[in-house]
SERODO-219344 format. One record per residue (C-alpha): x, y negated, z; residue number from 0. Coordinates in steps of 0.2 Angstrom, whole numbers, padded with zeros to 4 digits. Last residue first. Example, Ala and Ser with C-alpha at 12.3 -4.5 7.8 and 13.67 -1.06 7.14 Angstrom:
% SERODO-219344
x y z pos
0068 0005 0036 1
0062 0022 0039 0
***
This chain:
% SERODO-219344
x y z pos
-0213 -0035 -0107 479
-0221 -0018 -0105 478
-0236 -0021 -0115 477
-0234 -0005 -0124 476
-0230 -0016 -0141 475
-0215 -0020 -0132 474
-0210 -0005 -0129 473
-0214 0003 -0146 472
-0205 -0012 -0153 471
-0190 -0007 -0142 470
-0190 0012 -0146 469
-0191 0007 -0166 468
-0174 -0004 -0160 467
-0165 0009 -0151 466
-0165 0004 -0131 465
-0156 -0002 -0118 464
-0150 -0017 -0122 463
-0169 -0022 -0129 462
-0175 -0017 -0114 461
-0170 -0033 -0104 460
-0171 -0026 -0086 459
-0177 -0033 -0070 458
-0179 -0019 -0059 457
-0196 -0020 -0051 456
-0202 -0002 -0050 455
-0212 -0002 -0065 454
-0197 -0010 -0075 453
-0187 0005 -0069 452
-0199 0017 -0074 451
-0204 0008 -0090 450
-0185 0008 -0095 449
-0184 0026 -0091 448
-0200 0031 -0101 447
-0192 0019 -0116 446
-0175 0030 -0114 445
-0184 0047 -0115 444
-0194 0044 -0132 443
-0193 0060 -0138 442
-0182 0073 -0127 441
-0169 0067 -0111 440
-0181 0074 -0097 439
-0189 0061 -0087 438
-0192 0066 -0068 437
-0201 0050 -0062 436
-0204 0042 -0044 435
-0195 0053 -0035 434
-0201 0059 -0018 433
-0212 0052 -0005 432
-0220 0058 0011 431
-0201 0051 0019 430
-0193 0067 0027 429
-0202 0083 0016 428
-0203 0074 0000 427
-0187 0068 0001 426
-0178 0086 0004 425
-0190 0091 -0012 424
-0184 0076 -0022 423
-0165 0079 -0017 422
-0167 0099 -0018 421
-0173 0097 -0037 420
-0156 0086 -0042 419
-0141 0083 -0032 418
-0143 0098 -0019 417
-0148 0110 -0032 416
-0131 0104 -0042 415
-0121 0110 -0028 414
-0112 0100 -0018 413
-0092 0099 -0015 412
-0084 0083 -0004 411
-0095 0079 0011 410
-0090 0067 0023 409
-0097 0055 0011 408
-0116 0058 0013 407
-0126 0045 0002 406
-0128 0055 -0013 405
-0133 0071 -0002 404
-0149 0061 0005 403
-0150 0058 0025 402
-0150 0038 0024 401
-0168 0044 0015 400
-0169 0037 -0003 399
-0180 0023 -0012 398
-0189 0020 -0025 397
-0183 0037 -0034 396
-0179 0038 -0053 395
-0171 0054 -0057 394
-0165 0055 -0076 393
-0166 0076 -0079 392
-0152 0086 -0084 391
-0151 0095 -0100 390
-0133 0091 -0104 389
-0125 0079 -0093 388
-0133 0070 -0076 387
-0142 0054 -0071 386
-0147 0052 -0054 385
-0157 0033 -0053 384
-0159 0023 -0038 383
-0171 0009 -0038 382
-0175 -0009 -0033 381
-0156 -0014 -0028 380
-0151 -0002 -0046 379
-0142 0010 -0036 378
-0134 0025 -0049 377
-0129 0040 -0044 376
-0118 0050 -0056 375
-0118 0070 -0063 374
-0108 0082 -0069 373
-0116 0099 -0071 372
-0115 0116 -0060 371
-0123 0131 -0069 370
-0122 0137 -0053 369
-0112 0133 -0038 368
-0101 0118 -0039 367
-0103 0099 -0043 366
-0089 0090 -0036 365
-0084 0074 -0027 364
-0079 0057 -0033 363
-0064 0044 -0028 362
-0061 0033 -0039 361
-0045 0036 -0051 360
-0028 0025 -0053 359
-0018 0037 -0041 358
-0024 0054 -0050 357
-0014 0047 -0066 356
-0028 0046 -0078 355
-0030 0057 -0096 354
-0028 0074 -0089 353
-0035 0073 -0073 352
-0050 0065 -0080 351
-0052 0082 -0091 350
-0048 0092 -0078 349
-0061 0086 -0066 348
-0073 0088 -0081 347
-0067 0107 -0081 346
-0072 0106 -0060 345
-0088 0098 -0060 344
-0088 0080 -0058 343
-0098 0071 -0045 342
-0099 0051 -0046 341
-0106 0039 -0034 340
-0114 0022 -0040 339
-0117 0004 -0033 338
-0125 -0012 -0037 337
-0129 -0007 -0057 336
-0140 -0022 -0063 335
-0126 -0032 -0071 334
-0136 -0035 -0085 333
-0120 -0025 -0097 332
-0120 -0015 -0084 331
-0137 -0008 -0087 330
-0134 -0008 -0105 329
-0119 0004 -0103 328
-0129 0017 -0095 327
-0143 0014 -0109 326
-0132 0013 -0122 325
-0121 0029 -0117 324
-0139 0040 -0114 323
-0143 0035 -0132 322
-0127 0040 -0139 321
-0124 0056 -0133 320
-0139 0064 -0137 319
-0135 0071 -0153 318
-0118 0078 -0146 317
-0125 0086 -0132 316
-0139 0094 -0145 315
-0123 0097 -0154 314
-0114 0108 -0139 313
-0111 0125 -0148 312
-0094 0122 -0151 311
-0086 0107 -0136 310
-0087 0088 -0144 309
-0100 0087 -0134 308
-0092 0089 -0116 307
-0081 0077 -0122 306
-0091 0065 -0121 305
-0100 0069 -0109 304
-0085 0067 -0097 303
-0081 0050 -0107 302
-0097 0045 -0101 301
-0094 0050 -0082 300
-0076 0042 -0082 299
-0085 0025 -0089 298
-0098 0026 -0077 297
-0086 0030 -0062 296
-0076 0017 -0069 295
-0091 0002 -0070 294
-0096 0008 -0055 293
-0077 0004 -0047 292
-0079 -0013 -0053 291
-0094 -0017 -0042 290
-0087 -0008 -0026 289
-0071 -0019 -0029 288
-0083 -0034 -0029 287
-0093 -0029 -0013 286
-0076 -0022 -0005 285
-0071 -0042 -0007 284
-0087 -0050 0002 283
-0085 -0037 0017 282
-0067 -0042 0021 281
-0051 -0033 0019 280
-0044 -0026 0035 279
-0056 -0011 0038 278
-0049 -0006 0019 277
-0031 -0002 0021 276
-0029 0007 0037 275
-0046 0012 0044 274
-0049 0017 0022 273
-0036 0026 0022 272
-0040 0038 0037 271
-0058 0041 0033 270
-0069 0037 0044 269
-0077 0022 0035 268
-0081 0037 0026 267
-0078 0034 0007 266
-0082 0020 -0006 265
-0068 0009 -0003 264
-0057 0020 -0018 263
-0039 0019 -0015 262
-0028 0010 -0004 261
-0014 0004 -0014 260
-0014 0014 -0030 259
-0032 0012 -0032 258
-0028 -0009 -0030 257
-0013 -0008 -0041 256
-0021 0002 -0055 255
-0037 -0010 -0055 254
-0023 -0023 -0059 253
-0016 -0015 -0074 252
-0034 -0009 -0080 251
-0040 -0027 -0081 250
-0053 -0035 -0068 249
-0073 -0036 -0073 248
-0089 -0046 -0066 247
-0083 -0051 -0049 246
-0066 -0059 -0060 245
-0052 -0057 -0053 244
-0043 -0070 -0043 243
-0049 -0063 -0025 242
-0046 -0047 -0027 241
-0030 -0046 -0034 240
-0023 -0059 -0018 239
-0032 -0049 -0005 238
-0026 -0034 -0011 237
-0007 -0039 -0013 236
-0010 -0047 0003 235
-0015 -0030 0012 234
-0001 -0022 0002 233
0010 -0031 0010 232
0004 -0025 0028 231
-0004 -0035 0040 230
-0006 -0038 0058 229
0012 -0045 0063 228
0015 -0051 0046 227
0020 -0043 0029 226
0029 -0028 0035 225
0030 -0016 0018 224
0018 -0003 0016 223
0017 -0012 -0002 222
0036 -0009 -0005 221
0042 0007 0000 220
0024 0016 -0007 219
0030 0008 -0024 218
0013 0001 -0031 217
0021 -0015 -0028 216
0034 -0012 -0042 215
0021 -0007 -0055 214
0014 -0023 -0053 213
0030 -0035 -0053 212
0031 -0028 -0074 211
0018 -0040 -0078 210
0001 -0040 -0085 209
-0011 -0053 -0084 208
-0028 -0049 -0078 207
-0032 -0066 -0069 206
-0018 -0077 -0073 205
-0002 -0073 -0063 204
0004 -0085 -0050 203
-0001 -0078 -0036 202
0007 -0061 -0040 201
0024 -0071 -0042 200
0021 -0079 -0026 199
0020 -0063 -0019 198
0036 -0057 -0023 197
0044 -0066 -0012 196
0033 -0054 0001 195
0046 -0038 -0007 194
0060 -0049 -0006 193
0057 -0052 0013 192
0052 -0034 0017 191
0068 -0028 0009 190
0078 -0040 0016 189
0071 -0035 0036 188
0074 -0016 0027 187
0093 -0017 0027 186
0107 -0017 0013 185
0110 -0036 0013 184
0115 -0039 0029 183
0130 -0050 0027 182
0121 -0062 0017 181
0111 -0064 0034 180
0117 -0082 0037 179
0103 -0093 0036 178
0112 -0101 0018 177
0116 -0086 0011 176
0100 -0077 0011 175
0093 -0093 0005 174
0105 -0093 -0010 173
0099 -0075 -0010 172
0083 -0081 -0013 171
0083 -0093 -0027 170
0080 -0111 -0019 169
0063 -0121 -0021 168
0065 -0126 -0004 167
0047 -0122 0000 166
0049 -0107 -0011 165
0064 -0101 -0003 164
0055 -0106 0013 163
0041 -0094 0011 162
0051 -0079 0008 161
0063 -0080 0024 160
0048 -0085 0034 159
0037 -0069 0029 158
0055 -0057 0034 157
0057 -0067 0051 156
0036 -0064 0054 155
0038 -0061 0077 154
0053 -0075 0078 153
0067 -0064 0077 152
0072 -0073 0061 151
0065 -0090 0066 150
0076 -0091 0082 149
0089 -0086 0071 148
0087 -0099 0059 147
0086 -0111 0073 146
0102 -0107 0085 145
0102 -0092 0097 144
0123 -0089 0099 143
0124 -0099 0116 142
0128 -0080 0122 141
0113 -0080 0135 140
0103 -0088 0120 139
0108 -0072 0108 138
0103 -0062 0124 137
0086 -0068 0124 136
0081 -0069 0106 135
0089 -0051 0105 134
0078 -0044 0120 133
0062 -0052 0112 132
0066 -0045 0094 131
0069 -0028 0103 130
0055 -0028 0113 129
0042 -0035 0099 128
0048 -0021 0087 127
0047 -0006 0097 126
0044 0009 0085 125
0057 0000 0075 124
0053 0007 0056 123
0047 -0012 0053 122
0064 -0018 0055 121
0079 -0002 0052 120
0092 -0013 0046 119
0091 -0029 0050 118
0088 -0020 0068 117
0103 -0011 0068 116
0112 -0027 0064 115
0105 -0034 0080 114
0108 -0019 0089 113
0127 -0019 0085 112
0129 -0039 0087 111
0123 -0038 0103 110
0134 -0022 0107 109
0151 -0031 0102 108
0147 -0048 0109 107
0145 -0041 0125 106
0130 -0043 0136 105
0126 -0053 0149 104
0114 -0046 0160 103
0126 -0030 0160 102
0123 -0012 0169 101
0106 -0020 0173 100
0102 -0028 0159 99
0106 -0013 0149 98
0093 -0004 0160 97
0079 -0015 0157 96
0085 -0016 0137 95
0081 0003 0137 94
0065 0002 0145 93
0059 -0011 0134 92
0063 -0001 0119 91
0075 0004 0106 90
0075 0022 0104 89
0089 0029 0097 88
0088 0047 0088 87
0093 0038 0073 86
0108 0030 0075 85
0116 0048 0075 84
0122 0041 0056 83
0135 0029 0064 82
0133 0008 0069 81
0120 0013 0084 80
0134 0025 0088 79
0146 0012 0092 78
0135 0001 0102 77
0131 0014 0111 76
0150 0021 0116 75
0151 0001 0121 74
0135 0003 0132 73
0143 0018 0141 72
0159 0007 0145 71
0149 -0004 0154 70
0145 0007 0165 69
0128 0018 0168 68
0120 0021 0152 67
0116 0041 0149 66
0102 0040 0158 65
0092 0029 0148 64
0096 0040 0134 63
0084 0055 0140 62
0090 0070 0130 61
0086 0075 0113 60
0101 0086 0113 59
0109 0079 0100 58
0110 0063 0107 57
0115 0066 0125 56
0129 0074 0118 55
0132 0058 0107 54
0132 0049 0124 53
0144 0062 0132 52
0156 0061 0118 51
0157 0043 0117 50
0159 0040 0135 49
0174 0053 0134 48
0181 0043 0121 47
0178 0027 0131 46
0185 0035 0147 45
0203 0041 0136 44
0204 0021 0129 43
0205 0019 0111 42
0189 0010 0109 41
0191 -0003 0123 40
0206 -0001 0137 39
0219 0011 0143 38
0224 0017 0124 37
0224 -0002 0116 36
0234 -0010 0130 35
0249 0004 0127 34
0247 0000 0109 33
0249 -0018 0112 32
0264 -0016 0124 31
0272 -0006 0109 30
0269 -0020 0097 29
0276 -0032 0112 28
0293 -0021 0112 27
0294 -0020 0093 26
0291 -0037 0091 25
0306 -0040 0104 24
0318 -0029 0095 23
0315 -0037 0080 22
0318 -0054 0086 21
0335 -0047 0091 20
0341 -0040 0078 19
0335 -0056 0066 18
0356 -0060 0065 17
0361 -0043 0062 16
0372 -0046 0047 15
0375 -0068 0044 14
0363 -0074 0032 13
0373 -0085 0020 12
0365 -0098 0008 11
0373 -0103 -0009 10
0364 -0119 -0017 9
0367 -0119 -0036 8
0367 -0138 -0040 7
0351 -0145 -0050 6
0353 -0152 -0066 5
0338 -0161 -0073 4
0335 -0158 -0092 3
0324 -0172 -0099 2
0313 -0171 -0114 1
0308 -0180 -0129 0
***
C-alpha cells in the first residue's frame, strides 16, 4: 500500500530587475580584480618584461645569477623552471646565495617550483647536495619541512621511499600517497625509488631463477639509477647477483645482467668502465665473476672450433675436436682454471657476434696478421697454458714475465707470433726460462699435456681428461 501526499503548488514571484544591483556590484569588483591582476604578479607589464629578459638570458647561455635582481626576477624563474627552457638552469650554491639575497624568505610559488623541478630532474642535478640543502632550509623558513620531507631531501630520499614500503609492507604508490608526492608521479626521484623497490624482488629470487625484473635492470635508465649517495643501482644489482650465485657457476640470465651492467672485470683497471662499475665491488666478488667468465671464454672458444670444423676441407679439425673439448672441459670440471684471456680472429668474431648479443659477451681481443688463429690463455695457479685452433701447439709455461702479450690489456689486436713462438722466445730472452712443453695436437697429445701439467704441480685427475686407453697408458707410466 501506498500513500499519496498532496503538496500545495507554491507560486513565487521575482519582481524584473531585482539582482540589478548585485550585478552591477560583481561586475565592478571583477573589474577591480583584473585591474589588480595586470599591475601585480604574472599579468603584470614588469613581470612580462622580467620574463622575457630571463628567457633571453637563457638562450644566450648567459650568466643567470645575473639575471636575478628583484623579487619579480625570481617569479619569472620560477615560471620558467616549470617550461621546456628549464633546462639550461643551473641549480647551485651560487644561485641560492643570490636568491637569498634578493629574498631570504622565499615565496611559496618559487619554493614549490624548484622543488618540483628537483622531483623531476634528481640524479641529473649537477648540484644535488645544494639544492636538497637549500630546500630543507627554505621548507623550515616556510614551517612547511615536516618528517617525510625531511626524509625526502635527506641525501637517499629515493632508497628511503623504497625501504619503507617494504618496512610497512604497503604497495608503493599507496606509499607514494601517503608522503605526499603522488603529485610528482612523472619525475626521475620516483623513478629511482621504483627502480631500488625493485631490489627486493632481486633479493628474493633463488640463485639462477629467472624473472622478467632482469631484463628491466639491464635498462641503462634503470641500473645507472641513484641508489645512495656513492652508489649506483646497478652497483647493488651486482653486489646482490654476485653474492647469491653460486662461486662454481651462475645461469645465463644472471650472467647477462652482470655483462650488461658493467661488463667484463678482466680489463685495465684503467679502463673507463671498469673505474665506474667495477673499482666499487670488492676484490673477493671480481674473483667469482673472473671464475665464471673462464668458463665463457672457454665455452666461446670451443664453440669457435667448432665451427671452424664443420667448415670443407677442415676434417683433421673435426677429428680433433673432441679430445681438445674434454680436456678444456675436464680442467673446469676440477676447478683448476683460475683465470683465462680469449683472442678471436676476426670470422670467429663473427661467429660469437652472431649467436650473442654483443652486451652479454666477455671481453677478448683479436688474432690478426698471418694465418691468424683463435686462441685462449689459460692460468692453472701452477702453470699457464696457450691453447689455440687448428694446428696450434698446447704451450705449457711455469710461469710468465708481467711483460707477456697475454697479460697486456691495454692492448686489443696481436698477432698470432706474438701469442705463440714470440711468447716463448720473449721469455727466454727476459726470465732465462721459456715454455716448459710445446705439444703438438698428434698421437697421444692430451697424456703429454696431462704429464706436463702434473709435472709442474697441477693437481689433475687424468681420467677427466683423457680417453680411456690414454688413461691406462697414463697410469701405467707411473704418472699417478
Amino acid at each position: 500500500m501506498t500513500a499519496k501526499l498532496r503538496v500545495n503548488k507554491l507560486n513565487f514571484y521575482l519582481p524584473e530587475g531585482v539582482m540589478n544591483s548585485y550585478c552591477q556590484v560583481m561586475e565592478k569588483n571583477t573589474e577591480k580584480v583584473l585591474k589588480l591582476t595586470q599591475s601585480s604578479g604574472t599579468g603584470s607589464d614588469k613581470f612580462k618584461q622580467a620574463y622575457q629578459r630571463f628567457i633571453s638570458v637563457l638562450r644566450q647561455h648567459g650568466d643567470i645569477e645575473q639575471a636575478l635582481n628583484e623579487p619579480v626576477d625570481l617569479r619569472a624563474l620560477a615560471i620558467v623552471l616549470k617550461t621546456n627552457n628549464a633546462f639550461n638552469i643551473k641549480l647551485c650554491e651560487n644561485l641560492f646565495r643570490k636568491i637569498d639575497y634578493i629574498k631570504p624568505r622565499p615565496s611559496s610559488l618559487l619554493l614549490e617550483a624548484i622543488y618540483s623541478y628537483y622531483l623531476k630532474k634528481y640524479d641529473k642535478l649537477s648540484d644535488l647536495k645544494s639544492v636538497e640543502a637549500w630546500l630543507r632550509k627554505s621548507k623550515e623558513a616556510r614551517g612547511e619541512l615536516d618528517q617525510n620531507i625531511g626524509q625526502i631531501l635527506g641525501g637517499e630520499g629515493p632508497k628511503w621511499l623504497a625501504e619503507s614500503c617494504h618496512i610497512q609492507q604497503i604497495d608503493f604508490n599507496a606509499c607514494i600517497e601517503r608522503v605526499g608526492l603522488n603529485n610528482y608521479l612523472s619525475g626521475r626521484f620516483l623513478e629511482n625509488a621504483k627502480n631500488i623497490y625493485y631490489l627486493e624482488t632481486l633479493r628474493q629470487l633463488e640463485p639462477g631463477e629467472n624473472h622478467e625484473l632482469l631484463i628491466e635492470i639491464q635498462k641503462k635508465e634503470v641500473f645507472e639509477s641513484r641508489y645512495s649517495e656513492e652508489s649506483l643501482l646497478g652497483h647493488e644489482v651486482l653486489r646482490i647477483l654476485i653474492s647469491k650465485a653460486d662461486s662454481r657457476q651462475i645461469s645465463d640470465h644472471w650472467m647477462n645482467v652482470i655483462m650488461a651492467i658493467a661488463g667484463d672485470p678482466r680489463v685495465s683497471t684503467r679502463n673507463e668502465r671498469y673505474i665506474r662499475w667495477w673499482s666499487q665491488i670488492s676484490q673477493n666478488l671480481i674473483a667469482k665473476v673472473r671464475g665464471w667468465l673462464s668458463k665463457l671464454d672457454l665455452r666461446l672458444f670451443l664453440e669457435a672450433l667448432k665451427d671452424f670444423s664443420t667448415h670443407p676441407g677442415k676434417e683433421e679439425l673435426k677429428r680433433m675436436y673432441p679430445s681438445r673439448k674434454r680436456f678444456l672441459e675436464g680442467l673446469l670440471q676440477q676447478e683448476l682454471v683460475m683465470d683465462t684471456r680469449l683472442f678471436l680472429t676476426y670470422e670467429a668474431e663473427r661467429y660469437i657476434q652472431k649467436h650473442y648479443k654483443m652486451e652479454h659477451l666477455p671481453a677478448y681481443s683479436i688474432v690478426d696478421g698471418g694465418s691468424p688463429k683463435p686462441l685462449v690463455y689459460i692460468y692453472l695457479n701452477d702453470a699457464h697454458v696457450i691453447e689455440g685452433t687448428h694446428s696450434c701447439y698446447f704451450w705449457v709455461y711455469e710461469r710468465l714475465a708481467k711483460s707477456a702479450a697475454v697479460f697486456n690489456y691495454n692492448k686489443r689486436k696481436f698477432t698470432y707470433r706474438e701469442l705463440t713462438v714470440g711468447l716463448n722466445e720473449r721469455m727466454l730472452v727476459e726470465q732465462n726460462k721459456g715454455c716448459y712443453a710445446a705439444i703438438q695436437h698428434n698421437g697421444s697429445w692430451q697424456m703429454k699435456a696431462a704429464i706436463a701439467l702434473k709435472e709442474l704441480g697441477v693437481d689433475i685427475d687424468a681420467s677427466m681428461l683423457l680417453t680411456k686407453s690414454d688413461y691406462q697408458h697414463y697410469k701405467f707410466s707411473g704418472h699417478l
